[in-house]
N, C-alpha and C positions, 0 to 999 in steps of 0.2 A: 504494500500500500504506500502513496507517497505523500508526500505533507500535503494539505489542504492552505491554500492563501487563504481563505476568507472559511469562518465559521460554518458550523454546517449541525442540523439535529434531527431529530427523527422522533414522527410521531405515529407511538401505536396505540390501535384502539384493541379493546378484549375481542371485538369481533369485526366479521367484514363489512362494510359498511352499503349500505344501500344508496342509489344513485339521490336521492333526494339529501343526505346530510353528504355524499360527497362535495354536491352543488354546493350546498352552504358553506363548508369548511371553506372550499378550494373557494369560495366565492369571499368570504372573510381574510384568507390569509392574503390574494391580490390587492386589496384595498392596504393593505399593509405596508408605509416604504420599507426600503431599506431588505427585499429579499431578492436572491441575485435569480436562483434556480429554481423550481419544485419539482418532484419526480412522485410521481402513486407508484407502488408496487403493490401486486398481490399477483391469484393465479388468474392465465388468463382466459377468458371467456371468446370460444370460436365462434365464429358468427355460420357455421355451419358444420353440423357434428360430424367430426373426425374420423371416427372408426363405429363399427356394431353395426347391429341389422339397420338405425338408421342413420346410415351414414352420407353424407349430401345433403342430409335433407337442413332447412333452416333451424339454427336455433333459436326457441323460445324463451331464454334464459331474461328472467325480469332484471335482473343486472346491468346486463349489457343497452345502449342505449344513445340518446346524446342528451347532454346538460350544455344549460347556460354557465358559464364563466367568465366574469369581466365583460361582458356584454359578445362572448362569442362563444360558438358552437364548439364542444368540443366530443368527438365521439371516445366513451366511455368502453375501453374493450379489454378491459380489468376488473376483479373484485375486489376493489381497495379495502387494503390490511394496511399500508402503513405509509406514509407521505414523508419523503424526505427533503428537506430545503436546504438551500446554499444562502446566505446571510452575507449583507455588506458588514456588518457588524452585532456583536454580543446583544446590543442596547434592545433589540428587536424582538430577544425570547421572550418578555413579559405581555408585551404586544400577544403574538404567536400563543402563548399560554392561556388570555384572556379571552380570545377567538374559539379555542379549543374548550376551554369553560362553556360559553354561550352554546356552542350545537352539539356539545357530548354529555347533553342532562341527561341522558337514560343507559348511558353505559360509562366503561371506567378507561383513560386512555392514558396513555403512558408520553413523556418526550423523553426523550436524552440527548447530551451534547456528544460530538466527539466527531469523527470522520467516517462520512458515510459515501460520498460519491468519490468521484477520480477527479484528480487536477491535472494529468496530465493525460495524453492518449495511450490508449491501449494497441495490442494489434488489432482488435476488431474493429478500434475506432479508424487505424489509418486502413483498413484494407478497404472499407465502406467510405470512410471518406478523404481520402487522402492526406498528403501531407499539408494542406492548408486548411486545414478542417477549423472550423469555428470552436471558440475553446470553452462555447457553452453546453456542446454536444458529447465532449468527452466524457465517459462514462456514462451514456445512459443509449448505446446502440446494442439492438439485438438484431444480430446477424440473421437471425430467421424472420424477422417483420419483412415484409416485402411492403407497406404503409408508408414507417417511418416514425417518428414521434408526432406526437399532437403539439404544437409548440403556441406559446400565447405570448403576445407582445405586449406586457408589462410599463408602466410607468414607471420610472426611475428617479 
């Protein structure tokens, strides 16, 4: 793992979270300054089942979907379990904490500081995107997305 230049934390919740408090969270921590990155993790939901007898066919998963975000469209193709964010600075987690207050009144969520994304590129990030890669995208490329990321353009 390599040093992180700017702060970074990670919030989990006891369970995964449904498309309606992802909205809100992810809609509360934008309004927020002072955050560089956000990344949702959880597992991912296909938008057409995979394998077994039905396989091709669409999936119905209430999960999966599109939300509002910052006033944009973003498609939802995760079952958010945990949000990690990149920070211009410290002063921002009580911010972030008080946001996480307001939309997790019915379940228990967890933050911590420490290093969770990449600062630097990987191979999979220079193979996907070469050596001029933009150095907001390091660490958060998966080689098997044929998509890409959802990326939102933020106020700074």
């Amino acid at each position: 793992m390599t040093d992180a230049v700017y702060p970074q934390c990670k919030i989990e919740t006891e369970r995964f979270l449904n498309p309606e408090n992802t909205e809100r969270i992810l809609n509360k921590i934008v309004e927020i300054p002072g955050i560089r990155r956000v990344i949702i993790n959880g597992p991912n939901i296909p938008q057409v089942i995979p394998y077994g007898p039905a396989r091709g066919v669409p999936n119905p998963h209430k999960a999966r979907g599109t939300i509002m975000v910052g006033g944009e469209e973003v498609d939802l193709r995760v079952q958010v379990g945990t949000i990690l964010l990149e920070l211009e600075d410290k002063d921002v987690i009580p911010k972030i904490r008080s946001a996480c207050e307001e939309v997790f009144t019915t379940m228990a969520f967890g933050m911590k500081e420490g290093r969770f994304m990449r600062s630097t590129p990987t191979q999979t990030d220079y193979a996907k995107y070469g050596p001029n890669a933009d150095t907001m995208m390091y660490g958060i490329v998966d080689p098997k997305n044929k998509t890409g990321p959802s990326i939102l353009q933020g106020n700074k």
